[in-house]
PyMOL CGO cylinders between C-alpha atoms (Angstrom):
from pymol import cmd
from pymol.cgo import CYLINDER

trace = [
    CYLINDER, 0.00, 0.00, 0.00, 1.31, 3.34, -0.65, 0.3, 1, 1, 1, 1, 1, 1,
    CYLINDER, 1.31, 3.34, -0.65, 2.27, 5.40, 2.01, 0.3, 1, 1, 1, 1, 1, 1,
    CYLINDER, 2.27, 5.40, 2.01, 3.67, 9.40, 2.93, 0.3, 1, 1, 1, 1, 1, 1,
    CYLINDER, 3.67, 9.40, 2.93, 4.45, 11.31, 5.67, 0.3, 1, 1, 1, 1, 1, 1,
    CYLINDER, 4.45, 11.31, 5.67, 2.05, 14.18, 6.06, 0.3, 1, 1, 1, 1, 1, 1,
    CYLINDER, 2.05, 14.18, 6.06, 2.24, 17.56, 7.85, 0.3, 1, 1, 1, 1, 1, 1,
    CYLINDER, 2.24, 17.56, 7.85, -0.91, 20.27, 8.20, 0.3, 1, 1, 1, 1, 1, 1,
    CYLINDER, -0.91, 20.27, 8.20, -0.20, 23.70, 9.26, 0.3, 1, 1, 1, 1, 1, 1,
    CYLINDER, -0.20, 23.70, 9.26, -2.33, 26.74, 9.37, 0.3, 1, 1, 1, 1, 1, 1,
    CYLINDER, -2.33, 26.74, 9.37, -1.43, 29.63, 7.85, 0.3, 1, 1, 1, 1, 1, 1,
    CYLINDER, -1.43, 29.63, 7.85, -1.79, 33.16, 7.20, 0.3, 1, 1, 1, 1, 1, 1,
    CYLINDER, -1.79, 33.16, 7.20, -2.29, 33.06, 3.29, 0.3, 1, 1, 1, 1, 1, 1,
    CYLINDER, -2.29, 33.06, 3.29, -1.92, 31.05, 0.65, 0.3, 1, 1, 1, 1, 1, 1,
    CYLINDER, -1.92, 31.05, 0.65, -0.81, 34.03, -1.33, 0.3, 1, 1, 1, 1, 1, 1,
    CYLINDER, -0.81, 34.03, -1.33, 2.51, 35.22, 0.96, 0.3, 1, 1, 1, 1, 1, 1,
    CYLINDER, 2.51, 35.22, 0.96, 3.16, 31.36, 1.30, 0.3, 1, 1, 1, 1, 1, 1,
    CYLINDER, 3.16, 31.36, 1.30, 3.05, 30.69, -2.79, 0.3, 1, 1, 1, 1, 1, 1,
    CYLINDER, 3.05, 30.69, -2.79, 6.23, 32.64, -3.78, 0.3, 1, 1, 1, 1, 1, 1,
    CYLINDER, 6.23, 32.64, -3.78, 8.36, 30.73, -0.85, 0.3, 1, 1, 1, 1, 1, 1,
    CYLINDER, 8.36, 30.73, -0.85, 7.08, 27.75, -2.44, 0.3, 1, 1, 1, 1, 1, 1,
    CYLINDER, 7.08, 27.75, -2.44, 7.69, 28.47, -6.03, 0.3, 1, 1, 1, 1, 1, 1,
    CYLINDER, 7.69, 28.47, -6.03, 11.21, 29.16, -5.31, 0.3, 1, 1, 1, 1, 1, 1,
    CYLINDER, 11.21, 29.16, -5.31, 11.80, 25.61, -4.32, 0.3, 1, 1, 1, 1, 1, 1,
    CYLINDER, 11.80, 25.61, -4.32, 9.35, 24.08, -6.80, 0.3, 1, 1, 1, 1, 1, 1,
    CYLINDER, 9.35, 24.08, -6.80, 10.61, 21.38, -9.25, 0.3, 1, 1, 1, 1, 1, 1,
    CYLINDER, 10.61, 21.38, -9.25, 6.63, 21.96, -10.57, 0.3, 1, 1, 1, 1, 1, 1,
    CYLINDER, 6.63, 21.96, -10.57, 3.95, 23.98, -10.06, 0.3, 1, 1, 1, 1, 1, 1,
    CYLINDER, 3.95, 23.98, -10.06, 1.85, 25.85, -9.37, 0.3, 1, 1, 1, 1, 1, 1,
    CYLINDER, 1.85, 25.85, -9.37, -1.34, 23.49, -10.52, 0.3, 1, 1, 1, 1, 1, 1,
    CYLINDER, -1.34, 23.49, -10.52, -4.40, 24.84, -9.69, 0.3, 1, 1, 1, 1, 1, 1,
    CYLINDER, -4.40, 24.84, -9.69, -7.27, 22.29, -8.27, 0.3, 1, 1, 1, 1, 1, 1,
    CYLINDER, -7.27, 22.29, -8.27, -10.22, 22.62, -7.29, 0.3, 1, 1, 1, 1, 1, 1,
    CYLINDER, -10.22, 22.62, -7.29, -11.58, 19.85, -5.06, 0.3, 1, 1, 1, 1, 1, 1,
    CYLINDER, -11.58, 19.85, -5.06, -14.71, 18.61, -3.56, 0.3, 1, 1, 1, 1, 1, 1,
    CYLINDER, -14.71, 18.61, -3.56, -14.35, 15.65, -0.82, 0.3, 1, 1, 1, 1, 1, 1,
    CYLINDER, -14.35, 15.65, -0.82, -17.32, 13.99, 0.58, 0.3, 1, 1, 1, 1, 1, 1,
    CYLINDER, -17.32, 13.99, 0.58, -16.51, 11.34, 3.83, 0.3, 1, 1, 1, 1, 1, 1,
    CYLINDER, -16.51, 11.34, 3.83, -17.96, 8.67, 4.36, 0.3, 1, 1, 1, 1, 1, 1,
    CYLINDER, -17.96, 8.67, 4.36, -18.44, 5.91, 7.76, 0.3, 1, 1, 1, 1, 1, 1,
    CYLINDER, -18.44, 5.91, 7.76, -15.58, 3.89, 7.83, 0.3, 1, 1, 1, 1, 1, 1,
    CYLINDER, -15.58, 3.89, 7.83, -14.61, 1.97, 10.73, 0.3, 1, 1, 1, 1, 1, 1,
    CYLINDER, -14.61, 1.97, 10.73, -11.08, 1.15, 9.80, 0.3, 1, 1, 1, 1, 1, 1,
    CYLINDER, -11.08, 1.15, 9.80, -9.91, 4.73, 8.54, 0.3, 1, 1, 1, 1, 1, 1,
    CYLINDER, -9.91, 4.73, 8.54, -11.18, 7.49, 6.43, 0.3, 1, 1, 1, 1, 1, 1,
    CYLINDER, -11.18, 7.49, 6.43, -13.12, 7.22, 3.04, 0.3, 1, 1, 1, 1, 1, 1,
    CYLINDER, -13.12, 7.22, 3.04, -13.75, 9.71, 0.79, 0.3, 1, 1, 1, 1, 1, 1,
    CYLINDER, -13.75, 9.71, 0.79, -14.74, 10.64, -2.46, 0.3, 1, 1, 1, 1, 1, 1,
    CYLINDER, -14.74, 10.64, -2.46, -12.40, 13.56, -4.46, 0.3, 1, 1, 1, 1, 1, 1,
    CYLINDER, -12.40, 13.56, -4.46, -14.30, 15.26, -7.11, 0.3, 1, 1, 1, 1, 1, 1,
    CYLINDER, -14.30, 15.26, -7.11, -12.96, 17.24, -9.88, 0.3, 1, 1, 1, 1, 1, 1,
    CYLINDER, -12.96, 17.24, -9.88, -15.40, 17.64, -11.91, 0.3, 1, 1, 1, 1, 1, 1,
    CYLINDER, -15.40, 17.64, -11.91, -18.63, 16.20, -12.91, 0.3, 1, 1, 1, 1, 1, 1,
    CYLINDER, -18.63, 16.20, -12.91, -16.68, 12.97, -14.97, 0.3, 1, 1, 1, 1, 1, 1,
    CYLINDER, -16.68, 12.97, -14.97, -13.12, 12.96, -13.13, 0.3, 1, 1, 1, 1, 1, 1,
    CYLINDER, -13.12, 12.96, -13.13, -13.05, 11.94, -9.35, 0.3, 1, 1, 1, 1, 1, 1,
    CYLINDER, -13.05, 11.94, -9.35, -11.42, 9.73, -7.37, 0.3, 1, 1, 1, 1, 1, 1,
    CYLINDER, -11.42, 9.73, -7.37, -12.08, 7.04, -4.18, 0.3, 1, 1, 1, 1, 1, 1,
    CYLINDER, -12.08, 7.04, -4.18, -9.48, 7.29, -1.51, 0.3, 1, 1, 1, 1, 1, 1,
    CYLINDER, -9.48, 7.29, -1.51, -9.25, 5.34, 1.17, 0.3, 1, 1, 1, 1, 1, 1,
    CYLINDER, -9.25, 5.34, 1.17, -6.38, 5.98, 3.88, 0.3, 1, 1, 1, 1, 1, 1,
    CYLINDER, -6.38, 5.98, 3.88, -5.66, 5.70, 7.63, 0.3, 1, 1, 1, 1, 1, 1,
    CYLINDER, -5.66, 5.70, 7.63, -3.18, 7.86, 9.63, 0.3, 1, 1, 1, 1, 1, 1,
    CYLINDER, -3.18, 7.86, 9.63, -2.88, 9.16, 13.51, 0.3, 1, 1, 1, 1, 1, 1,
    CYLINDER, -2.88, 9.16, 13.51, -4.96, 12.00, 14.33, 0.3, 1, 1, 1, 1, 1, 1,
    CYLINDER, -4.96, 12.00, 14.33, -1.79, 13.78, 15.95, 0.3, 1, 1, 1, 1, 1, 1,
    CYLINDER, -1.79, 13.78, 15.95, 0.25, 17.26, 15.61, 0.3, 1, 1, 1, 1, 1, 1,
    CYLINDER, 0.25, 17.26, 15.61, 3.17, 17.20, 13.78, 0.3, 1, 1, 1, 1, 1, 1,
    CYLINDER, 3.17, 17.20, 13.78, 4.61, 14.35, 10.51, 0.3, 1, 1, 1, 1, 1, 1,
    CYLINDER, 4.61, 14.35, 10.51, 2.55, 11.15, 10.72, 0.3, 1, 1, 1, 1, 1, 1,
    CYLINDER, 2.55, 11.15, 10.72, 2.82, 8.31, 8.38, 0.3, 1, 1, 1, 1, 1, 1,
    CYLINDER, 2.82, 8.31, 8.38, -0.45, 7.78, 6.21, 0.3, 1, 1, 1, 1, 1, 1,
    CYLINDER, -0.45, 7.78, 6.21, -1.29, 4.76, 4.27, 0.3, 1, 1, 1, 1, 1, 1,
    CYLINDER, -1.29, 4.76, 4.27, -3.85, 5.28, 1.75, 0.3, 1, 1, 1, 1, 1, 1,
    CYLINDER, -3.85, 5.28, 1.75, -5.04, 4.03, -1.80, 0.3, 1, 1, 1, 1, 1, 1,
    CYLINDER, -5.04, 4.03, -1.80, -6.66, 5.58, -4.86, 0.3, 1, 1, 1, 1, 1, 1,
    CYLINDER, -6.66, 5.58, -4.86, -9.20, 4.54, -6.92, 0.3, 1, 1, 1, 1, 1, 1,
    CYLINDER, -9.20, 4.54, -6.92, -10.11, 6.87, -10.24, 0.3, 1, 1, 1, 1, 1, 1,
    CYLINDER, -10.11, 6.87, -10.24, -13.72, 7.12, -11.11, 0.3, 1, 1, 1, 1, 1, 1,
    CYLINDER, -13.72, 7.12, -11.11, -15.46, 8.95, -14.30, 0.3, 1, 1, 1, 1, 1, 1,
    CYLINDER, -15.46, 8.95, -14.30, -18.40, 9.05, -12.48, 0.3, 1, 1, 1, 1, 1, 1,
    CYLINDER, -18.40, 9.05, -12.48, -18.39, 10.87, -8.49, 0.3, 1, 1, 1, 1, 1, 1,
    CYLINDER, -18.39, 10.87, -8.49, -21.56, 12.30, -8.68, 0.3, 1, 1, 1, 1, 1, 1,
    CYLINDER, -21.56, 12.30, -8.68, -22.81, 8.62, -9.62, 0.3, 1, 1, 1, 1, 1, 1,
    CYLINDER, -22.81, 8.62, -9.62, -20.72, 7.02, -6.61, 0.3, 1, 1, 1, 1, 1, 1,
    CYLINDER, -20.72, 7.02, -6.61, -21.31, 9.46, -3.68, 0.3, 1, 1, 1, 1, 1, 1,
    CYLINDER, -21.31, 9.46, -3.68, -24.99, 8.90, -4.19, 0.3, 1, 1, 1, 1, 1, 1,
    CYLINDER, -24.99, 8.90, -4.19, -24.27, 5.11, -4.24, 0.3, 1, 1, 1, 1, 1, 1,
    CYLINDER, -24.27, 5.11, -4.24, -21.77, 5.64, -1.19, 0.3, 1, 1, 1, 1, 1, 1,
    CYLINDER, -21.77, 5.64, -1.19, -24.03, 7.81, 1.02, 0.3, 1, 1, 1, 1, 1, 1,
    CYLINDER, -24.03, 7.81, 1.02, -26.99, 5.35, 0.43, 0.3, 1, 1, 1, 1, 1, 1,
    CYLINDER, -26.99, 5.35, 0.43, -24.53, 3.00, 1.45, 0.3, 1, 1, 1, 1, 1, 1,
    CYLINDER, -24.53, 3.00, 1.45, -22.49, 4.45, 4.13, 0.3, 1, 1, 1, 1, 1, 1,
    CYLINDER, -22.49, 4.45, 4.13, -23.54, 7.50, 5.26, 0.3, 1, 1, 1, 1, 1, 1,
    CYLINDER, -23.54, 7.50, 5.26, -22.30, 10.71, 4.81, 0.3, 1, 1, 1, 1, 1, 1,
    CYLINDER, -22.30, 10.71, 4.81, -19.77, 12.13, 7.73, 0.3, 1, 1, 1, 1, 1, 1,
    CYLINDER, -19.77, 12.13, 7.73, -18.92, 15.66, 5.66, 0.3, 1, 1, 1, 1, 1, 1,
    CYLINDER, -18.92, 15.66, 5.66, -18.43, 17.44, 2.97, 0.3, 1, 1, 1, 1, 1, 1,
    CYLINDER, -18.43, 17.44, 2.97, -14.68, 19.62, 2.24, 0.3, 1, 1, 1, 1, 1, 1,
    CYLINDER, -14.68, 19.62, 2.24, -14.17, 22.12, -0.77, 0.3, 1, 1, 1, 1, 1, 1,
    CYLINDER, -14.17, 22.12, -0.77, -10.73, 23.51, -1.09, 0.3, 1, 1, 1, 1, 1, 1,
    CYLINDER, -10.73, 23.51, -1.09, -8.91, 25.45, -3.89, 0.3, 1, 1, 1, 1, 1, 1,
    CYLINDER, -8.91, 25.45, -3.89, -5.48, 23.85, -3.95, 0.3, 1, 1, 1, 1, 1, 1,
    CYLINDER, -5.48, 23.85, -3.95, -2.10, 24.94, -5.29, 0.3, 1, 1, 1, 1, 1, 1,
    CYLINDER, -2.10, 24.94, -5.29, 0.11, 22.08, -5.93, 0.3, 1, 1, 1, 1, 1, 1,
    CYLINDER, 0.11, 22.08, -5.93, 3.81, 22.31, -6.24, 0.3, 1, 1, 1, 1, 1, 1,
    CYLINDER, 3.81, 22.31, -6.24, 6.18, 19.45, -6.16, 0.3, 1, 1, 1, 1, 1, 1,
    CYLINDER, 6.18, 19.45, -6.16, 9.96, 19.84, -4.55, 0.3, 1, 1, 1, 1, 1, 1,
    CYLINDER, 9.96, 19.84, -4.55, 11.10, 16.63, -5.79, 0.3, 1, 1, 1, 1, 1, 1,
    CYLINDER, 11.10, 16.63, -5.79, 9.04, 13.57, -4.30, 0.3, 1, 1, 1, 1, 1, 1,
    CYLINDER, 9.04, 13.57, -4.30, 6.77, 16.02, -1.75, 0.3, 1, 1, 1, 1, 1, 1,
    CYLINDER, 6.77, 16.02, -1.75, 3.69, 17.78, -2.60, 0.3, 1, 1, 1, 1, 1, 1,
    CYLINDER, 3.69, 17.78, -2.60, 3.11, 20.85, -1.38, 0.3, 1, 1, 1, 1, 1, 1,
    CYLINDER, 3.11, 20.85, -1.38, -0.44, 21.90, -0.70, 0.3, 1, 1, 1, 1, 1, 1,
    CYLINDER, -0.44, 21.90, -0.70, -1.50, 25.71, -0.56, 0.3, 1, 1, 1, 1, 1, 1,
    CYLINDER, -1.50, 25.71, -0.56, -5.06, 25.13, 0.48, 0.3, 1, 1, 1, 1, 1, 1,
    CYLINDER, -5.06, 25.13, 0.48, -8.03, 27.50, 0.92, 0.3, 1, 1, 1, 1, 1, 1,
    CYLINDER, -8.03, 27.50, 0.92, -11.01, 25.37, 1.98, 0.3, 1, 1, 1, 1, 1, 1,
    CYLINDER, -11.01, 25.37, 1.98, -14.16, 26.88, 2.30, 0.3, 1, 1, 1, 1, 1, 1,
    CYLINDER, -14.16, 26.88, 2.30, -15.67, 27.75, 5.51, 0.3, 1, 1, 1, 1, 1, 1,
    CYLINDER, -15.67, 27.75, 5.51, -12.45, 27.19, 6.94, 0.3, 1, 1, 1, 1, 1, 1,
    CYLINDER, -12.45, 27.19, 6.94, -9.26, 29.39, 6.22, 0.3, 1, 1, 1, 1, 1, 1,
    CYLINDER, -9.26, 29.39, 6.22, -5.45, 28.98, 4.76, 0.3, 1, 1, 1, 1, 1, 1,
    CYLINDER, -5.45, 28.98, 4.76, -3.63, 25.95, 4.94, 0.3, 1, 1, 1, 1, 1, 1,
    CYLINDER, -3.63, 25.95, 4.94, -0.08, 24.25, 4.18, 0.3, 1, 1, 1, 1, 1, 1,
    CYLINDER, -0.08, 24.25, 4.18, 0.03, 20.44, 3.62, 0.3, 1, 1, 1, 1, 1, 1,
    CYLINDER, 0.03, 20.44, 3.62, 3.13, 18.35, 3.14, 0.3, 1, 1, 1, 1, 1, 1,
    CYLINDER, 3.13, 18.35, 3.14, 3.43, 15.06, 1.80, 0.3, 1, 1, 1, 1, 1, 1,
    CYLINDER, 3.43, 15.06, 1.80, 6.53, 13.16, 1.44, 0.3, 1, 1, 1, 1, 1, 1,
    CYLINDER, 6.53, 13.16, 1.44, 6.13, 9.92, -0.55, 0.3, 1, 1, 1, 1, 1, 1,
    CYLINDER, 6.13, 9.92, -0.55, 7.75, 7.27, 0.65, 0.3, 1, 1, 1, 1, 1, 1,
    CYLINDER, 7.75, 7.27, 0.65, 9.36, 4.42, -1.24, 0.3, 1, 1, 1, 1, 1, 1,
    CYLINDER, 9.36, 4.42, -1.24, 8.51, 0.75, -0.40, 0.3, 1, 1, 1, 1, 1, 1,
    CYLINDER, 8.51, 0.75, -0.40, 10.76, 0.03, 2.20, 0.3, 1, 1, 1, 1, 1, 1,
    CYLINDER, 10.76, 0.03, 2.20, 12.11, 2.98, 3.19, 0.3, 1, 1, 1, 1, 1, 1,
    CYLINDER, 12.11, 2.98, 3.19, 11.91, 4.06, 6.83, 0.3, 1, 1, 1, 1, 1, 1,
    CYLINDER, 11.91, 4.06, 6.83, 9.49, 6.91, 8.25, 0.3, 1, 1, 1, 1, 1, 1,
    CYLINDER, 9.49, 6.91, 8.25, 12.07, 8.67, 9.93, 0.3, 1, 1, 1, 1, 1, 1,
    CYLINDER, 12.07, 8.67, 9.93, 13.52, 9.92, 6.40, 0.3, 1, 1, 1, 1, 1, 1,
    CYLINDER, 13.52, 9.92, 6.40, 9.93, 11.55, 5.25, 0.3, 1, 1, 1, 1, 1, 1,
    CYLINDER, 9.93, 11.55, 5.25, 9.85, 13.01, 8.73, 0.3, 1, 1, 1, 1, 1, 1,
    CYLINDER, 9.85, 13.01, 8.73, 12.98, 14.93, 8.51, 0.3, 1, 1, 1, 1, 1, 1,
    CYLINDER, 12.98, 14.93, 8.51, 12.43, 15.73, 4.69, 0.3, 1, 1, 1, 1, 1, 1,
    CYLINDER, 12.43, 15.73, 4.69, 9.06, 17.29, 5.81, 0.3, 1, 1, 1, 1, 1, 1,
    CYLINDER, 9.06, 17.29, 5.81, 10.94, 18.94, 8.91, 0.3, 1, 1, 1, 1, 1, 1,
    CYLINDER, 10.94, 18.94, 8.91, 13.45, 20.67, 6.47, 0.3, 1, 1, 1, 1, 1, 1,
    CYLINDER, 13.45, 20.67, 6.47, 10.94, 21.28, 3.97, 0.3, 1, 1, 1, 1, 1, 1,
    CYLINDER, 10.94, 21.28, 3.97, 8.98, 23.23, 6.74, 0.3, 1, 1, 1, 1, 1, 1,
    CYLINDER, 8.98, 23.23, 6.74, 11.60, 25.30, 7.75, 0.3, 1, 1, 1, 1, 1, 1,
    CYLINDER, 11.60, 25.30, 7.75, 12.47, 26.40, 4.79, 0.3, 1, 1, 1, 1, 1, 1,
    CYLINDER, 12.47, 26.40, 4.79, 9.36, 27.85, 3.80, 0.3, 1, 1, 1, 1, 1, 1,
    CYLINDER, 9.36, 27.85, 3.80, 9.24, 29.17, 7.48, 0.3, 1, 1, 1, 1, 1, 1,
    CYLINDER, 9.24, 29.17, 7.48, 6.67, 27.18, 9.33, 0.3, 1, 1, 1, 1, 1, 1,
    CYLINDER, 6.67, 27.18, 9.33, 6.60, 27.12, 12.71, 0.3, 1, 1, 1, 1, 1, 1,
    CYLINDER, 6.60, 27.12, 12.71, 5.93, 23.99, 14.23, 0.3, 1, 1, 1, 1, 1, 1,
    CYLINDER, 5.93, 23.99, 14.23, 3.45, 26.40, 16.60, 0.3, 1, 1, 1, 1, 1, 1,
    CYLINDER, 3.45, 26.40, 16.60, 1.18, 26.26, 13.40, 0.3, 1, 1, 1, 1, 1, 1,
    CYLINDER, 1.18, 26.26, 13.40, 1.12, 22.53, 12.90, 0.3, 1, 1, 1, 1, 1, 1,
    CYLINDER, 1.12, 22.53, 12.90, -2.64, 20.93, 13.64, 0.3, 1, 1, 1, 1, 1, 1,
    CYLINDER, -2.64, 20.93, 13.64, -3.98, 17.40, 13.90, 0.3, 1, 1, 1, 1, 1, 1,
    CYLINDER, -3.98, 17.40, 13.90, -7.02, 16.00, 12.53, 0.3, 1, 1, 1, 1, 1, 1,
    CYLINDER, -7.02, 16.00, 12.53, -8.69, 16.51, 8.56, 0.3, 1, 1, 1, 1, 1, 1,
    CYLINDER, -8.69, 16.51, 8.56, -10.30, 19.00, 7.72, 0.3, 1, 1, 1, 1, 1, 1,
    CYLINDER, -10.30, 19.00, 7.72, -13.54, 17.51, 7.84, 0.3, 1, 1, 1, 1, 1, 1,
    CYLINDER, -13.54, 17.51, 7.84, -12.45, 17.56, 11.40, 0.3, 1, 1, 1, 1, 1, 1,
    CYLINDER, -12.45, 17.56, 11.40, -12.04, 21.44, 12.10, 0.3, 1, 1, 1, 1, 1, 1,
    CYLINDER, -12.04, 21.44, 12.10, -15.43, 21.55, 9.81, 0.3, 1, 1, 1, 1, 1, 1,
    CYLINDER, -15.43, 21.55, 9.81, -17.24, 19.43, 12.71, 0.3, 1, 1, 1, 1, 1, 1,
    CYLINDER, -17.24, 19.43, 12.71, -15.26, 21.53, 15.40, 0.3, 1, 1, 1, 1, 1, 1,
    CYLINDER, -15.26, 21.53, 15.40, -16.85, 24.72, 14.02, 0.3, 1, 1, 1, 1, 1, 1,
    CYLINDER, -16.85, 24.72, 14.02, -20.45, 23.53, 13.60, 0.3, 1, 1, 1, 1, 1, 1,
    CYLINDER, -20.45, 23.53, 13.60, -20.89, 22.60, 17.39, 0.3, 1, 1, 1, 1, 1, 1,
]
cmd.load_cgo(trace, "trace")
């Protein structure tokens, strides 16, 4: 199963962030906009990522709900048809929340760096280092680390949990 280590930090703005992270971009900036509905899932998240009306994807991952790098296992499946399947899933499932973010995606060599503005929410900074097969944790953890510090993160502004999280945090 594929796996990263991930980092989520709020921030001030995407905008004074984005020119830190161009600088050390191998890519980028993409532009995304995405739409994730969650589903009930005993054994870790599920949710649905569209991108459209005919491009979407099924994700299914599990990871600590801590501060600070974690490791996070997920999988991918792509679907032409997410309006089609989160019907089918909710009838199914159950629906647990619903997250729309812009994204800006760079890439500094095997991480992805998210610049996310999600809707009734704020600014954020993800970090995902992807980690090859065998290859130990601790090395994404200090790539993410470095990474943060040099686009000047303080690990004050690190936060735990999804976003559909903070979303359910706000509505009580």
């Amino acid at each position: 199963m594929p796996r990263n280590i991930e980092i989520k930090a709020r921030i001030d703005s995407v905008e004074s962030l984005a020119p830190r992270a161009a600088a050390l971009a191998d890519e980028g900036p993409i532009e995304i906009l995405q739409d994730d509905t969650f589903f009930r899932c005993e054994s870790g998240r599920l949710k649905l990522r569209a991108f459209s009306r005919v491009q979407g994807e099924l994700i299914f991952y599990c990871r600590a709900d801590r501060q600070g790098p974690k490791e996070s296992f997920y999988i991918r499946s792509p679907t032409a048809a997410p309006d089609t399947l989160r019907t089918t899933l909710s009838l199914a499932y159950g629906e647990t929340g619903r997250v729309r973010k812009h994204r800006t995606l760079f890439m500094v060599g095997r991480t992805r760096i998210h610049l996310d503005v999600v809707e009734n929410l704020g600014h954020f900074l993800e970090l995902e280092v992807v980690l090859g097969d065998a290859e130990p944790a601790e090395a994404g953890v200090a790539e993410a680390q470095a990474l943060m510090a040099r686009l000047g993160v303080e690990p004050s502004q690190l936060i735990e949990g999804a976003y559909v999280d903070l979303l359910a945090e706000r509505a009580v």
